[in-house]
C-alpha positions as CSV (number, residue, x, y, z in Angstrom):
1,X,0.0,0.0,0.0
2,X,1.6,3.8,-1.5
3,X,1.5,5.9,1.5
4,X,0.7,10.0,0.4
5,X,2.8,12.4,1.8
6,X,1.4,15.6,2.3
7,X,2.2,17.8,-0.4
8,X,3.7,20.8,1.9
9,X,6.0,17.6,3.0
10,X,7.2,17.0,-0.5
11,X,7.4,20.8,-1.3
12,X,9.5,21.3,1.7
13,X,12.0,18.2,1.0
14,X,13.0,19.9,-2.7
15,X,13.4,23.1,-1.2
16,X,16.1,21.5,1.0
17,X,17.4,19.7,-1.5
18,X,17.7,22.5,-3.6
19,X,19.5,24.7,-0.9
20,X,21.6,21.6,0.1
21,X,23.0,21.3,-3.6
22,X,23.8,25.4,-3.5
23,X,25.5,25.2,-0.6
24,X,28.2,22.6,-1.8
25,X,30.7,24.5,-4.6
26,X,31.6,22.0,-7.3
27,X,35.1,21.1,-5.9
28,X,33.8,19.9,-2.7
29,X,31.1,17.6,-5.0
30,X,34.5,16.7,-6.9
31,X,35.9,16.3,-3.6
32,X,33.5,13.5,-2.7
33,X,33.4,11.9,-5.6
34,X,37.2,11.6,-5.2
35,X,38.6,13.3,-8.5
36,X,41.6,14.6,-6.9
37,X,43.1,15.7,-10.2
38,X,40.5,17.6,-11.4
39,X,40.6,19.6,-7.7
40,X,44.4,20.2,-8.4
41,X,43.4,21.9,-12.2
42,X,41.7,24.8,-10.2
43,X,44.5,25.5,-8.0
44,X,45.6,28.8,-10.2
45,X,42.6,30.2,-9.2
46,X,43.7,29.8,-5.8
47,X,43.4,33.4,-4.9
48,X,39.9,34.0,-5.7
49,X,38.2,30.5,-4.4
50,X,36.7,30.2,-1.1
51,X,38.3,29.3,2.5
52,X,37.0,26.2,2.1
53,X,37.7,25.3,-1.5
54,X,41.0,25.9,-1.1
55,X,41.0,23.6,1.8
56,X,39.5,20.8,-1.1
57,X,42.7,21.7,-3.1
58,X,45.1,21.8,-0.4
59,X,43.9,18.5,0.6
60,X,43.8,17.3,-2.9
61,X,47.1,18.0,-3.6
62,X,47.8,15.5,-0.2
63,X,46.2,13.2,-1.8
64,X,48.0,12.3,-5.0
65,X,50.8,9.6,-5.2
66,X,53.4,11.1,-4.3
67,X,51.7,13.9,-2.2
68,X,52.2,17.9,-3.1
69,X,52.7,18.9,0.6
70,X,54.7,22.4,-0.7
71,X,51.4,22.9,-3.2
72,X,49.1,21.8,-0.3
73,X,50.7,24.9,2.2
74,X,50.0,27.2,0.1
75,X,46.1,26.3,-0.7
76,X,46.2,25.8,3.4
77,X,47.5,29.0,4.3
78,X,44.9,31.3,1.6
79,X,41.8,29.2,3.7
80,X,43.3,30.5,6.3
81,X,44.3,33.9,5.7
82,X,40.0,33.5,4.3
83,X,39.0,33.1,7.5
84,X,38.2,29.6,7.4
85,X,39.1,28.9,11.2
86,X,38.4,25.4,11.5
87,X,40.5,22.6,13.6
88,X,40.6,20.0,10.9
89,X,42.3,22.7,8.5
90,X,45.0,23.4,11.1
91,X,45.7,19.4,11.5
92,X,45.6,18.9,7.3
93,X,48.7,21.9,7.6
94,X,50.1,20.2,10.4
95,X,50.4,17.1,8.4
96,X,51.8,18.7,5.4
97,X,54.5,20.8,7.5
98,X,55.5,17.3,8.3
99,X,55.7,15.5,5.4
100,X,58.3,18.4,4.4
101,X,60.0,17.6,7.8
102,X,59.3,21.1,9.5
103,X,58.4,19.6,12.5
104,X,58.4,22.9,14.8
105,X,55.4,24.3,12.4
106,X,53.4,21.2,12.7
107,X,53.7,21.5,16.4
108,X,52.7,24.7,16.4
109,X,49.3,24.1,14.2
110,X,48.8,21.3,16.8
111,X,48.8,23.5,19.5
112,X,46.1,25.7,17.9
113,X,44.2,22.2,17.0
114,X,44.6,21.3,21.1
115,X,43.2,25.0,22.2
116,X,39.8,24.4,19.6
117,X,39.7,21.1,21.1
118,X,41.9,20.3,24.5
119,X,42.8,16.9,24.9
120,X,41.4,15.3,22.0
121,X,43.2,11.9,21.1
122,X,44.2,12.4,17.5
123,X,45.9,15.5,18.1
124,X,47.8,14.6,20.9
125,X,49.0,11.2,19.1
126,X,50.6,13.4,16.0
127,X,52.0,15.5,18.6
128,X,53.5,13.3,20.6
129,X,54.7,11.4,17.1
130,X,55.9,14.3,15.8
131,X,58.2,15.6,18.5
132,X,60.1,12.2,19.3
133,X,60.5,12.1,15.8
134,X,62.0,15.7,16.1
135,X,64.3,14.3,19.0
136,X,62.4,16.3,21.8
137,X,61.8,13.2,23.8
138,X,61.0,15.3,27.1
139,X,57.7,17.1,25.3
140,X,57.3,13.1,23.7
141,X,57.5,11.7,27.2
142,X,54.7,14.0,28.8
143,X,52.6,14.0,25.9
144,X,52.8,9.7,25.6
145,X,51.8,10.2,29.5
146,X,49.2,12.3,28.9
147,X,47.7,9.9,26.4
148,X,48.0,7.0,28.6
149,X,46.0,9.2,31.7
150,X,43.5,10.0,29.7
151,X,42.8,7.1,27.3
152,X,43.4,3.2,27.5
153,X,45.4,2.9,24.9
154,X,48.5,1.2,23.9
155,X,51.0,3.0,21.8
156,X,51.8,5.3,24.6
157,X,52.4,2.9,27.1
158,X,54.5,1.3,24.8
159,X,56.2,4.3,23.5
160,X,57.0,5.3,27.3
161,X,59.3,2.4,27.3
162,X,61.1,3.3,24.2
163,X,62.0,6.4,25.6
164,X,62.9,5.6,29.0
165,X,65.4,2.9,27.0
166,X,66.7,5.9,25.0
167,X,67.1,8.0,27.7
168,X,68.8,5.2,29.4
169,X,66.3,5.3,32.8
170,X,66.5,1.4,32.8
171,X,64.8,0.6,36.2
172,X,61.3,2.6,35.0
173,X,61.4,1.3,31.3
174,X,61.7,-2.3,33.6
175,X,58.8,-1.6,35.6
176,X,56.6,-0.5,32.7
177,X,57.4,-3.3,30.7
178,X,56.3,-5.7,34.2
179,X,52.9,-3.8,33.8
180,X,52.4,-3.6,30.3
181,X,52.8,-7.4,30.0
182,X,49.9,-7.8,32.2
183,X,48.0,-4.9,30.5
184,X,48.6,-6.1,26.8
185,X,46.8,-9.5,25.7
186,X,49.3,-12.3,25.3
187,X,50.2,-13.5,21.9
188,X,48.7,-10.0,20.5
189,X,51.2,-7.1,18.6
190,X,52.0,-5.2,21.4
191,X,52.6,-7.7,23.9
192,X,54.8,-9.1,21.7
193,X,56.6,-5.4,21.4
194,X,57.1,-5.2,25.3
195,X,58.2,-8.9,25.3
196,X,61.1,-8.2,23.0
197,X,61.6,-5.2,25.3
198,X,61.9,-7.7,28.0
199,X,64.7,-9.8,26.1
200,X,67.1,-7.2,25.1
201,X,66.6,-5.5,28.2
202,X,67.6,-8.5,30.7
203,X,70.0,-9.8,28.4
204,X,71.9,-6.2,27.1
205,X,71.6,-4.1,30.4
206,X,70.8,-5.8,33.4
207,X,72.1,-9.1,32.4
208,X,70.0,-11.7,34.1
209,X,70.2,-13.8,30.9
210,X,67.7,-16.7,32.6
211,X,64.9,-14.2,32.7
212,X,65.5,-12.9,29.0
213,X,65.8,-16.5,28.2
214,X,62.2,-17.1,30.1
215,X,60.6,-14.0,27.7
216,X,62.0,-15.1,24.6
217,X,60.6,-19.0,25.2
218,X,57.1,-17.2,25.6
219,X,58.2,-15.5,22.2
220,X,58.7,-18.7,20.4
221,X,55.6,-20.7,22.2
222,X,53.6,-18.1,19.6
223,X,56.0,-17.6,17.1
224,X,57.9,-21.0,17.1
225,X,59.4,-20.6,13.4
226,X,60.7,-17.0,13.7
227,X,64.2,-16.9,12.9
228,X,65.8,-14.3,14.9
229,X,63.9,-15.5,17.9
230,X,65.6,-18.8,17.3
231,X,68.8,-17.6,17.3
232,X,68.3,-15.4,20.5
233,X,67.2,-18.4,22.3
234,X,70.6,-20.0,20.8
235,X,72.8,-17.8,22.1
236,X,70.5,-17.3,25.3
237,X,71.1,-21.0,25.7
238,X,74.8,-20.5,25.6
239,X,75.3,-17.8,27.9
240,X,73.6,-19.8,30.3
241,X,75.9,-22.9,29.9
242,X,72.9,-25.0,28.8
243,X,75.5,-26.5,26.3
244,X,73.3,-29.5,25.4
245,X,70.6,-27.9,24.8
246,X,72.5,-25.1,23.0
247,X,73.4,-27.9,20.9
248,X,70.2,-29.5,20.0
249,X,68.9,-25.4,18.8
250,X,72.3,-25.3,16.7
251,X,71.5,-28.4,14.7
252,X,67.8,-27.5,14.5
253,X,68.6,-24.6,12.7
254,X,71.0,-26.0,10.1
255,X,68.1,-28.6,10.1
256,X,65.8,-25.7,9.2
257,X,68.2,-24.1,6.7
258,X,68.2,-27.6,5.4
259,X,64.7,-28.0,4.6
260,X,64.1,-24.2,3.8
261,X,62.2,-23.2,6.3
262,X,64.5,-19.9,7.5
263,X,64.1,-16.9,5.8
264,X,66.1,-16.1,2.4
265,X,68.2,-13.5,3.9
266,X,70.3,-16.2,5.5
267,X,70.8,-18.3,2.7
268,X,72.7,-15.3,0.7
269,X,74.6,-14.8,4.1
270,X,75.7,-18.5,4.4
271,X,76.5,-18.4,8.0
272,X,74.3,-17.8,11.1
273,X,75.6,-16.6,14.6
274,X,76.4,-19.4,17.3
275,X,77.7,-17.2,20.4
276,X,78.7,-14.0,21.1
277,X,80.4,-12.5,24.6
278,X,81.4,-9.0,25.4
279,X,84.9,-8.1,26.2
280,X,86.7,-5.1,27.2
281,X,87.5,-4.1,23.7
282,X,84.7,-5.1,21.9
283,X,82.6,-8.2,21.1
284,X,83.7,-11.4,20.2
285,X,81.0,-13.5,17.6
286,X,80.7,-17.1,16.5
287,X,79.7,-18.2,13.8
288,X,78.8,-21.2,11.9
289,X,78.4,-21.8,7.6
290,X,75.6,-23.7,6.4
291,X,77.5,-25.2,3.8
292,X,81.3,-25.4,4.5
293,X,82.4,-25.9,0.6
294,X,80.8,-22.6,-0.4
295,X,83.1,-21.2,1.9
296,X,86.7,-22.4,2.1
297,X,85.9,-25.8,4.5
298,X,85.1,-23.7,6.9
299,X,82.8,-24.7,9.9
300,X,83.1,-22.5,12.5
301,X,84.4,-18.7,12.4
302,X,85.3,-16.7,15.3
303,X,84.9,-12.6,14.7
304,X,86.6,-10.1,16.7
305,X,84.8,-6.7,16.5
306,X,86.2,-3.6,17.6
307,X,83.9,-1.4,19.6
308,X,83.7,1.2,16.4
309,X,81.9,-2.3,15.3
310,X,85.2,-3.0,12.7
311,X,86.3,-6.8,12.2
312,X,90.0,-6.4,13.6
313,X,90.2,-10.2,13.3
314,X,89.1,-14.1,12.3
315,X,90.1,-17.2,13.5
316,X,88.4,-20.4,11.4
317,X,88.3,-23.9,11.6
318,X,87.4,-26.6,8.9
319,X,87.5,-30.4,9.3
320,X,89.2,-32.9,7.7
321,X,90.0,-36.6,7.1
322,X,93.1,-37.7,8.7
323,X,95.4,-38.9,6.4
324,X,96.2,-42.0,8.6
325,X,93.1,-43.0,9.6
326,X,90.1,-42.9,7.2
327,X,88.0,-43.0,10.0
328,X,89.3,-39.9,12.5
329,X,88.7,-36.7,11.4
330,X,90.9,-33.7,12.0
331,X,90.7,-29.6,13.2
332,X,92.3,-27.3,10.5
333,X,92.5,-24.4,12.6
334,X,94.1,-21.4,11.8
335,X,94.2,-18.6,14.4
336,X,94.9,-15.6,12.6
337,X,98.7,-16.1,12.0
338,X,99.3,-19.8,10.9
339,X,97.4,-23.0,10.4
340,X,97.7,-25.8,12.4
341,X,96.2,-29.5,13.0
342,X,94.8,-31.7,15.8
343,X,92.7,-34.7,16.6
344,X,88.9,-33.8,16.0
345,X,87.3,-35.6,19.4
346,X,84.8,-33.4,19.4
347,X,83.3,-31.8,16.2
348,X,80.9,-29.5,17.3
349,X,80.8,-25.7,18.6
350,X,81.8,-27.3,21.9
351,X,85.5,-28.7,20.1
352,X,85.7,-25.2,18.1
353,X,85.7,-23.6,21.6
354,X,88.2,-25.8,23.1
355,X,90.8,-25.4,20.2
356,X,91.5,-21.8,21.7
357,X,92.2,-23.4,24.8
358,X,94.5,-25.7,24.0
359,X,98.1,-25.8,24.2
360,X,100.8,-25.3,21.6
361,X,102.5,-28.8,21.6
362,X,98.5,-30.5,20.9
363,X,98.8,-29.1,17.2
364,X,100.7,-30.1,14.1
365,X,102.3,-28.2,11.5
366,X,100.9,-31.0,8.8
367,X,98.2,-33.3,8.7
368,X,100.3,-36.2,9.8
369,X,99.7,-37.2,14.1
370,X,102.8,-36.0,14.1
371,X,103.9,-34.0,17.5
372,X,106.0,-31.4,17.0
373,X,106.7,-28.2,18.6
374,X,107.3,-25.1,16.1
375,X,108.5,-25.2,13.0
376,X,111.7,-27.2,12.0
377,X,115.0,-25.7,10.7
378,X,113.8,-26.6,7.3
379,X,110.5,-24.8,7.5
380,X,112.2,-21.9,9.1
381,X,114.8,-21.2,6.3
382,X,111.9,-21.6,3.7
383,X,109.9,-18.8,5.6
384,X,112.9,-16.6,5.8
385,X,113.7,-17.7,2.3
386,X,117.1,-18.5,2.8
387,X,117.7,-21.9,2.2
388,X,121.7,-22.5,3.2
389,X,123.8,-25.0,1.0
390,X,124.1,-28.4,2.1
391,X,127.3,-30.6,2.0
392,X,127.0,-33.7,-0.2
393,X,128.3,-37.1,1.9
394,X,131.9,-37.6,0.5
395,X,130.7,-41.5,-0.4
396,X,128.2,-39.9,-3.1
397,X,131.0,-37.6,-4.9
398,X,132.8,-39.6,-7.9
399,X,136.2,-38.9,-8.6
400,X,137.3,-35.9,-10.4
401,X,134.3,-34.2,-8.8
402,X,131.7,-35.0,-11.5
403,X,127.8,-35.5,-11.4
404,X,127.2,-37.5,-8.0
405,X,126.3,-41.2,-8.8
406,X,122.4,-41.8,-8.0
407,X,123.2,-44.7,-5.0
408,X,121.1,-48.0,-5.4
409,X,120.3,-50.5,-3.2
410,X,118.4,-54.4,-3.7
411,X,115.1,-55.7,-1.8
412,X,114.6,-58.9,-1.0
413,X,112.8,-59.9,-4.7
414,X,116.1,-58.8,-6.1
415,X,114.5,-55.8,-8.1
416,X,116.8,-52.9,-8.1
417,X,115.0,-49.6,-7.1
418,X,116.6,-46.2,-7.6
419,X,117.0,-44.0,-4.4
């Protein structure tokens, strides 16, 4: 059943309609219909278009790819200087200062956002944004504060930590991150944020490497194929002297690299990091290769890194089959001046350690079980390249001084073989 409206109703609906459709300028209709190149065409007529149609082109001009923000401050600034004193104008400048990096105007057209409307969240998000970006990580600090007093939500408690850890004020950041594990839901984007806070914190700074090693298990119980989490847990596992298990995650991982489940970036790298301790002068890093052909033999490399983070050294070690027993494999080990051999017992990390351990007289100049300590006269004169005349015996030398006579000798079969 048609229901009749009144025809002083229907009248009164096209008026509106009619003064709805005047009030709108065609950019704004172009505006909604989102033909943001045909806004741009009427920016030469910039200086005779309303406040608010310059707005439309300013904003326009944002919205291109690659934004206009030096095309869009100028429409901004003649809605302005029109008298179009609106909120949302000021934030659309704010956002363009910033794209053009002048981060002390776009605070400043916050500010004037934050007096029309105090407090309101998306102003004091860009704000607080804007001037960590800027490095002014005091007004950063008290605006992330601000945000987490007045609203529940979770980028400022989370960026309080990341200043506090910039500004070095360890014990706080600690405490936050406590509470913000219990605030954020487990498993979720932020929780897993702090919880990597949590790692490098108790590993890096306060050194309580079982508690980083207990966050970054509750990384990998959720994320259980991440690479880099696998590796922390690796060298977690090593700090802590859990060499067994330390063991089992280093062959897991060639197991993984093995069945290509790690990500690409270690396959062009070859290698993947084993241990690492800090020393007075810098930081010493294990490694071990994937594939010890592509690189030499090697299985194991140790890195010393200068606190400037420049490799000042590498000492390697490869294996190899003994040439007198099939069966026994060997260490080629150099240590950054000379290579050297000994009996592979142990072929793992744990037997690359202890080579640096052991002593001089364990190592051989060849391949060959045999002890010796230092090189011979022999080698020595080769090195120094100076290789002295030697006296022929007196029973070798013909007379008259000629050619020496090549001596023979007989075996048993009566074949005569030539020395």
């Amino acid at each position: 059943m048609m229901v009749r409206l009144p025809k002083i109703l229907v009248v009164f609906a096209c008026c509106l309609w009619v003064v709805s459709a005047q009030s709108q300028s065609y950019i704004s209709r172009l505006w909604n219909t989102k033909k943001y190149e045909a806004i741009t065409e009427y920016s030469v007529k910039g200086a005779t278009l309303s406040g608010q149609d310059n707005a439309f082109v300013g904003r326009a001009f944002m919205a291109l790819d690659p934004p206009q923000p030096m095309r869009a401050l100028s429409h901004y600034d003649l809605a302005i200087a029109k008298r179009w004193q609106r909120e949302d104008l000021y934030f659309f400048r704010s956002e363009a200062n910033y794209a053009i990096q002048k981060y002390d105007a776009a605070l400043a057209d916050l500010e004037v956002c934050l007096q029309m409307r105090p407090n309101y969240q998306k102003y004091l998000l860009s704000k607080a944004g804007i001037a960590y970006e800027k490095g002014d990580k005091e007004l950063a600090y008290k605006t992330y504060y601000t945000l987490s007093e007045l609203y529940d939500k979770q980028t400022p408690y989370f960026m309080l930590v990341v200043i506090n850890i910039e500004r070095e004020k360890y014990i706080k950041a600690q405490e936050q991150i406590e509470d913000n594990l219990l605030r954020f839901e487990r498993g979720k984007e932020f929780w897993t944020f702090t919880s990597e806070q949590e790692v490098e914190l108790e590993w890096r700074i306060f050194k309580d490497y079982p508690k980083a090693l207990k966050a970054q298990e509750a990384l990998l119980s959720f994320k259980p194929d991440d690479a880099p989490y696998l590796i922390n847990r690796l060298l977690l596992l090593r700090v802590t002297q859990n060499d067994t298990l330390a063991a089992i995650a280093e062959e897991d991982f060639q197991k993984r690299y093995n069945n290509n489940e790690i990500p690409l970036e270690y396959y062009k790298k070859g290698s993947f990091k084993v241990n690492e301790r800090f020393t007075t002068n810098g930081v010493v890093e294990d490694f071990r290769f994937f594939r010890p052909r592509l690189f030499d033999g090697k299985k194991y490399s140790r890195f010393f890194v200068s606190d400037n983070g420049r490799v000042v050294g590498e000492h390697w070690a490869s294996l190899q089959i003994s040439p007198m027993d099939s069966t026994q494999k060997l260490w080629q080990f150099f240590n950054g001046v000379a290579t050297r051999y000994t009996q592979a017992s142990d072929t793992s990390y744990v037997g690359f350690s202890n080579l640096f351990e052991l002593p001089d007289s364990a190592f051989t100049i060849r391949p060959s079980g045999e002890i010796r300590m230092g090189m011979d006269t022999l080698e020595q004169h080769l090195l120094n390249d100076s290789l002295p005349r030697v006296q022929l015996p007196k029973d070798t030398l013909p007379a008259g001084g000629g050619t020496p006579l090549v001596p023979t000798r007989q075996d048993s079969s009566g074949v005569r073989e030539a020395l």
